[in-house]
C-alpha positions as CSV (number, residue, x, y, z in Angstrom):
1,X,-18.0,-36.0,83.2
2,X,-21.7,-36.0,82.8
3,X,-22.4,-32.5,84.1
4,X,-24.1,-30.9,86.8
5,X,-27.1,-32.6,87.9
6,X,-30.7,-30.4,87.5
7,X,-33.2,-30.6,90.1
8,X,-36.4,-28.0,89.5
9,X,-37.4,-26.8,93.4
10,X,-40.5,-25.0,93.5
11,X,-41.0,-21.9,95.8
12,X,-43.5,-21.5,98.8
13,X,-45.5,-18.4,99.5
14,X,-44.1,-18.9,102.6
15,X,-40.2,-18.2,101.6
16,X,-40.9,-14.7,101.2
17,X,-39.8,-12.2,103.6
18,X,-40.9,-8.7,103.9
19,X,-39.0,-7.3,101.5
20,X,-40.8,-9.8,98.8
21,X,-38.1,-11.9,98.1
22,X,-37.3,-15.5,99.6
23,X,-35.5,-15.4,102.3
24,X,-31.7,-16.0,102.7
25,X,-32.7,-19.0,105.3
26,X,-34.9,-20.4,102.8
27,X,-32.0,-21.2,100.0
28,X,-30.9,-23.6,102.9
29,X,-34.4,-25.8,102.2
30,X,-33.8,-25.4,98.2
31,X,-30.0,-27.2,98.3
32,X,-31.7,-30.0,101.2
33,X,-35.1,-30.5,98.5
34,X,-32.1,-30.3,96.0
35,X,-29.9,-33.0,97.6
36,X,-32.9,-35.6,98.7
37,X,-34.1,-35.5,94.4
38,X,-30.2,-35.5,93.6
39,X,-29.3,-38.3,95.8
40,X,-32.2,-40.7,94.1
41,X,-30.8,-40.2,90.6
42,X,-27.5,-40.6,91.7
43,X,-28.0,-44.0,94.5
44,X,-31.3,-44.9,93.2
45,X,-34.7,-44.7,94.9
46,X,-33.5,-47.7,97.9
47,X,-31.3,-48.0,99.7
48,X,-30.2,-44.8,99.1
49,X,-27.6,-42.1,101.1
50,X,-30.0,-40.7,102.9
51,X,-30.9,-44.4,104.3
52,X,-27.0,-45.7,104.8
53,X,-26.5,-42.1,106.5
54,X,-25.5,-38.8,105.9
55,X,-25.4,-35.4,107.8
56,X,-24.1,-31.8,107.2
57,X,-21.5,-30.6,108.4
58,X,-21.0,-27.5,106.8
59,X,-22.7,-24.6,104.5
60,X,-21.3,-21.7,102.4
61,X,-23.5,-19.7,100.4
62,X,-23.4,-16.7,98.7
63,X,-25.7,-14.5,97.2
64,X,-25.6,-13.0,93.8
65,X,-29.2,-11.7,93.1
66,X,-32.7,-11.0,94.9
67,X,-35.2,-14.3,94.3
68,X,-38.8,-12.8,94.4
69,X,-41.3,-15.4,95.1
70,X,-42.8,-16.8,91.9
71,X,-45.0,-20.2,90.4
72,X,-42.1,-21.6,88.4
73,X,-39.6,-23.7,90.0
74,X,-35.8,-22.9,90.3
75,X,-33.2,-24.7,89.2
76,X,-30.6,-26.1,91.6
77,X,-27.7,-27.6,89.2
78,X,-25.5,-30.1,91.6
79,X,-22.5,-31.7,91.3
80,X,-19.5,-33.4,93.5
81,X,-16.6,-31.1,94.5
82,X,-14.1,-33.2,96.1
83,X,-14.5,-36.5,98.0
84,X,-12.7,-38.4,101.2
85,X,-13.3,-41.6,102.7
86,X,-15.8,-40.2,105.0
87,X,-17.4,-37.8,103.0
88,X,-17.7,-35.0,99.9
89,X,-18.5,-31.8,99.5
90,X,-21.7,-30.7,97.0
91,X,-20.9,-27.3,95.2
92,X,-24.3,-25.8,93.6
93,X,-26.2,-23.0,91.8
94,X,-29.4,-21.6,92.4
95,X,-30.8,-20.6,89.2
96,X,-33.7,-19.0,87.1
97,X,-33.6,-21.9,84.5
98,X,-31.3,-24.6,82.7
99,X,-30.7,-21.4,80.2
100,X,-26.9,-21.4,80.2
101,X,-27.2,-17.1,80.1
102,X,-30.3,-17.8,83.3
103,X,-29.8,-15.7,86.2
104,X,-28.0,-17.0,89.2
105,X,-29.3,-16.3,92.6
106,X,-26.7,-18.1,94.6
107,X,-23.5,-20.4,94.9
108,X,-23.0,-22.5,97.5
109,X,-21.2,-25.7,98.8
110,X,-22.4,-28.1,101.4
111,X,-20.0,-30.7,103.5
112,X,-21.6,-34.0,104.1
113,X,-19.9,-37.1,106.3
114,X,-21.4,-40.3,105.8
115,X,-22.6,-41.2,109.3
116,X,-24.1,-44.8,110.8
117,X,-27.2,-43.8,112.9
118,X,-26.9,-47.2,114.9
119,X,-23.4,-46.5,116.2
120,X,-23.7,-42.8,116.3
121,X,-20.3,-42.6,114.0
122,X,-18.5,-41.6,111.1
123,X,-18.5,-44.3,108.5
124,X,-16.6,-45.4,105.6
125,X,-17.5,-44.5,101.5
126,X,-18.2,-47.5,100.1
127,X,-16.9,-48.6,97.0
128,X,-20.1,-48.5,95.3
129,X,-20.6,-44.5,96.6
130,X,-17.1,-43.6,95.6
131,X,-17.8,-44.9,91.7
132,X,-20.5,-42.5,91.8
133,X,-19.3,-39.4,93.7
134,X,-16.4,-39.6,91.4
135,X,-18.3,-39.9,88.3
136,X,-20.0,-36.3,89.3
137,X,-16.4,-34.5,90.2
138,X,-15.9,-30.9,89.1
139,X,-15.1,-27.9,90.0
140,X,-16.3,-26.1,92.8
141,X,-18.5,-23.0,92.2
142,X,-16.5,-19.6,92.2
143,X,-17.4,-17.3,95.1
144,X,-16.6,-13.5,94.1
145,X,-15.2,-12.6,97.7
146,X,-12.4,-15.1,97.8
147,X,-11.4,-13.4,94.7
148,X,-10.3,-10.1,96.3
C-alpha cells in the first residue's frame, strides 16, 4: 500500500468565523479542494472521475482541534476506505503538516457513487477505477465517539 495521499489546501480569510477559527462548514471545501487534486494523481489529469461522474452521498466529520486561520496550507492526507461496484468511501485527516506528531484538526469520511450525468444514474466502477481505488485501501480513520 502506498500510503495516504497529501494534498496542501490553503486557507481563505474568508473561512474564519467570529470566533477566529475556520469554520466547521468550511472543512467541507478543504476534503472537496482535497478530492479534485487527489483524484488527478490518482486518474490523471483527463479523463478523470470527476469527468466520467461522481457525486456525494454522504459526510462524517469530526472535529479534534480549533483551525485558526493562517498563510500556510493544511494538509489533507487521503486514502480509499472500502470500495463497491458503484462506489467507495474516502476516509481523511485534516492536518497542520506531513509531521507524523502534526496536529489533527479533523477526521472525516466521504461516500461517493459513481454517477452518468447523461442518464441521470448510478454507474458501474470500471476495471481501470477499481485497480486504483484498491491500490489506495486502508483503514478508515478512528472517530473517538464510536469508541464509547
Amino acid at each position: 500500500m502506498p500510503g495516504p495521499t497529501t494534498v496542501p489546501v490553503p486557507l481563505r480569510w474568508s473561512d474564519m468565523d467570529a470566533y477566529a477559527h475556520v469554520n466547521n462548514v468550511q472543512y467541507l471545501r478543504l476534503l472537496e479542494d482535497a478530492r479534485v487534486l487527489g483524484f488527478r494523481e490518482w486518474f490523471g489529469p483527463s479523463p478523470s472521475m470527476l469527468d466520467e461522474g461522481v457525486v456525494v452521498t454522504r459526510h462524517e466529520i469530526e472535529y479534534l482541534a480549533p483551525l485558526e486561520y493562517r498563510s500556510a496550507p493544511v494538509v489533507v492526507r487521503m486514502w480509499v476506505t472500502c470500495t463497491s461496484p458503484t462506489g467507495f468511501t474516502i476516509g481523511y485527516q485534516i492536518a497542520d503538516s506531513t509531521d507524523p506528531a502534526a496536529i489533527v484538526y479533523a477526521v472525516a469520511t466521504t461516500g461517493l457513487a459513481l454517477f452518468d450525468f447523461t442518464s441521470l444514474r448510478p454507474r458501474r466502477m470500471s476495471p481501470a477505477e477499481r485497480a486504483v481505488l484498491e491500490g489506495l485501501t486502508a483503514p478508515p480513520p478512528t472517530f473517538r465517539w464510536r469508541e464509547r
